[in-house]
N, C-alpha and C positions, 0 to 999 in steps of 0.2 A: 469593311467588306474583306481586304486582302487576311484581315487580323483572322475574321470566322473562319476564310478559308484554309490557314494554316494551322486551325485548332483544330477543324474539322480531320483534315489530311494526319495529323498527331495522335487524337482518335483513332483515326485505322490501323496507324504505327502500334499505339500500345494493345490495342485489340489482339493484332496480331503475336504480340510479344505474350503476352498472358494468357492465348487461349489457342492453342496446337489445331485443336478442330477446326474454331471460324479459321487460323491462319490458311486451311489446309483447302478448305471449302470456298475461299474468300481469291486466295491465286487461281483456283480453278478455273472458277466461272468469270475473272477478268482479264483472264488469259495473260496474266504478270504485266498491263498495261502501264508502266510508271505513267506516263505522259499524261493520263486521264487520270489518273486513281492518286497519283503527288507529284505531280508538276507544279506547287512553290518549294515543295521540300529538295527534291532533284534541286532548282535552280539555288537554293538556299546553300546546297554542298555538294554544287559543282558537279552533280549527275554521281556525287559516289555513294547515295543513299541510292538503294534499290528494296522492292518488295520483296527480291529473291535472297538479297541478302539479310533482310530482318529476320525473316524465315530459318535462313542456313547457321545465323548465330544468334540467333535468338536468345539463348541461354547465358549467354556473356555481356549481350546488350541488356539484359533485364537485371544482373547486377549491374553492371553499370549503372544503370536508370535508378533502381532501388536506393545506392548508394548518394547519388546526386541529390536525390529526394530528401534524404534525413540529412546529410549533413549540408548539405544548402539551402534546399526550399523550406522546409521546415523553419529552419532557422531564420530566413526571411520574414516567412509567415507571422511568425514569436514577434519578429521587431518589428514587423507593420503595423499588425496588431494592438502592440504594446502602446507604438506611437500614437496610434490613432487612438486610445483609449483615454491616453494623457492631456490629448489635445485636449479632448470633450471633455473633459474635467474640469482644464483650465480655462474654457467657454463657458461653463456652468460657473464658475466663480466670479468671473467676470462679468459676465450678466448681472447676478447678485450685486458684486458693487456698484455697478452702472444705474440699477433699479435705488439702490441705497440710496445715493448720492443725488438722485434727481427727490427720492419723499423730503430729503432734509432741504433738497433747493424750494423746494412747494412748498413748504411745511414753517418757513420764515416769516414773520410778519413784519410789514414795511415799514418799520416804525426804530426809534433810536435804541438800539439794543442796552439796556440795564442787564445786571447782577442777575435779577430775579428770571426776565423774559429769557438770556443765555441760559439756566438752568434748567427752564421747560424746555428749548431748544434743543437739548442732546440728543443726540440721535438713538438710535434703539439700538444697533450696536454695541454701542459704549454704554448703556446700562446693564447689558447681557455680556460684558467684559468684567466690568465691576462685579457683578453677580457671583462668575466663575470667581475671581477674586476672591470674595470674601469667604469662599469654600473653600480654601486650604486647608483650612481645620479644620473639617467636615468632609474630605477624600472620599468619594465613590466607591468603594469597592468591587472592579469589575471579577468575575469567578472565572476560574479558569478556563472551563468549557465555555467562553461567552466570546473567549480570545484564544481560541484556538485554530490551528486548520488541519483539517485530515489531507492526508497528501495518498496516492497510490501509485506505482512505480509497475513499470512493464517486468512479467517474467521476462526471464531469460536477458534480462540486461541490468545487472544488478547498480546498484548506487547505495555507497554508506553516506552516514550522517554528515562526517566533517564536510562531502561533495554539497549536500543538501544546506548546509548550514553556512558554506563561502558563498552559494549562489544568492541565499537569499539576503545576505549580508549585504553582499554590490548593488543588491539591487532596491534595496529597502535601507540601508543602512545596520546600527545594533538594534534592533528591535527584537531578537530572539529570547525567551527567558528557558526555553528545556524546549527539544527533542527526544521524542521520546517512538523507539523503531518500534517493528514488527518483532515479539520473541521467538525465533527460530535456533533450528541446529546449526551446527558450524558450518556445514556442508549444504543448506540451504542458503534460500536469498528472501529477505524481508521484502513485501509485496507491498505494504503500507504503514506508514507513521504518523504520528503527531508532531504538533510542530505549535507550540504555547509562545504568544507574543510578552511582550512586557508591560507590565498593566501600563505604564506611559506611552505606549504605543497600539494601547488596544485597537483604536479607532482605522490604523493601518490593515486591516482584515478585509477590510469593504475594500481597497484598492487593490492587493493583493489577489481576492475570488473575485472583482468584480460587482455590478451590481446583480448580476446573472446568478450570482454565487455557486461561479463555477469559470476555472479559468485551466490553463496548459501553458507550462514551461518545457524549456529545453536545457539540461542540465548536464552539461559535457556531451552532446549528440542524443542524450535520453531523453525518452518522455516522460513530464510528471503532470499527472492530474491533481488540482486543488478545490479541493469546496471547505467552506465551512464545518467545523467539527461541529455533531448531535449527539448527544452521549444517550444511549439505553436507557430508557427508566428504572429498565429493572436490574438492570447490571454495571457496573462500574468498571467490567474490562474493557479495553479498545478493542472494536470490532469494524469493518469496514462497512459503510454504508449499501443500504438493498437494494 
C-alpha cells in the first residue's frame, strides 16, 4: 500500500515536470495542497519537496530526472534483465539434466550388468555426443547471414565499432568474426550495423537477441537495439529492418 502510494504521488511529480499545462491546471484546482496531493514524498525529504517548487524549477529537475534515467535506471534495467534472462537458461538446463538422469535411472534393468546390456544402457546423450563427434569431418557450414545480428544505434548519440566490439567481447567473450557499420559521410553518424559471429560461435546469436529475437544493450550510456540479421532477397546490401 505505502509502495502504491508513493508511485502514485511520483506520477504527479513527473506529470507535472513534463507537461506546463496539467502542472498549471493541476496547482490550481488543489490549491498547492502538499499535505493531500504528497504527503509521503514531503515526509520522504523533510518537507523540502513542494508542488510549487517542482513547478518553479521544473526545467533543471527534468534534466536532472532525464539524466538519472540513462545512466542509472537504464543501466539497472540492462542487468536485471540480463540476470534474469541467464537464470532461466540455467533452469531450462537443468531441468533437462534432472529429466536425463531420472530416463536412464528408469530405463536399467535389475539384472547383473554384462558388456552387451551396458551398451544398450547408454544414454541418449552420449550417443548424440558421439554423433557430433564423428562430424568433424563433415563440419556444418553455417552462412553468414544465419550468424549475424543487425544492431541499430540512437541518432544523435553516435557509437563506433571498436565501442560495439569491447562491449560485446565482455560480454560474450571472442566470438566476433566482422563488423561491418553503416557507410556514411565523415560528418555523419552510422545508424546501424552488422555484427557476423564466428561460425564456432554461431549458436551464441539465440543468447545474444534472446528467444524474442530481439533484445537492448547499454553501451557506454547508449542504446543499442539487436535482432537477428534478414538479408533482402533481392538485394545483397545491408539495409535496416521494416
Amino acid at each position: 500500500m505505502l509502495m502504491d502510494a508513493v508511485a502514485n504521488e511520483v506520477g504527479v511529480c513527473l506529470s507535472i515536470l513534463h507537461n506546463q499545462d496539467y502542472s498549471s491546471f493541476f496547482l490550481l484546482n488543489h490549491n498547492n495542497n502538499d499535505e493531500v496531493v504528497i504527503p509521503f514524498l514531503k515526509g520522504l525529504t523533510d518537507s523540502n519537496l513542494t508542488l510549487s517548487y517542482i513547478n518553479q524549477y521544473r526545467e533543471t529537475i527534468l534534466v536532472g530526472v532525464t539524466k538519472n534515467l540513462n545512466d542509472v535506471c537504464n543501466r539497472a534495467f540492462d542487468d536485471i534483465y540480463e540476470k534474469g534472462y541467464k537464470e532461466q537458461l540455467f533452469a531450462l538446463e537443468r531441468a533437462k539434466v534432472i529429466e536425463e538422469m531420472k530416463k536412464i535411472r528408469l530405463s536399467a534393468p535389475q539384472q547383473t550388468p554384462t558388456r552387451f546390456s551396458v551398451q544398450h544402457q547408454t544414454p541418449s546423450w552420449w550417443n548424440e555426443t558421439k554423433r557430433v563427434d564423428n562430424k568433424d569431418d563433415e563440419e556444418e557450414v553455417t552462412p553468414a547471414d544465419d550468424r549475424t545480428v543487425f544492431l541499430t544505434f540512437s541518432k544523435g548519440y553516435p557509437i563506433s565499432e571498436s565501442e560495439v566490439r569491447v562491449h560485446f567481447t565482455r560480454k560474450f567473450g571472442e566470438v566476433i568474426e566482422a563488423i561491418v557499420m553503416q557507410q556514411v559521410q565523415e560528418n555523419e553518424q552510422p545508424l546501424f550495423a552488422r555484427m557476423v559471429l564466428k561460425m564456432e560461435y554461431a549458436s551464441k546469436i539465440e543468447e545474444i537477441v534472446t528467444p524474442m529475437n530481439k533484445n537492448k544493450f547499454t553501451i557506454d550510456g547508449k542504446h543499442v537495439l539487436v535482432r537477428k540479421f534478414f538479408a533482402a532477397p533481392s538485394s545483397s546490401h545491408v539495409r535496416p529492418p521494416s
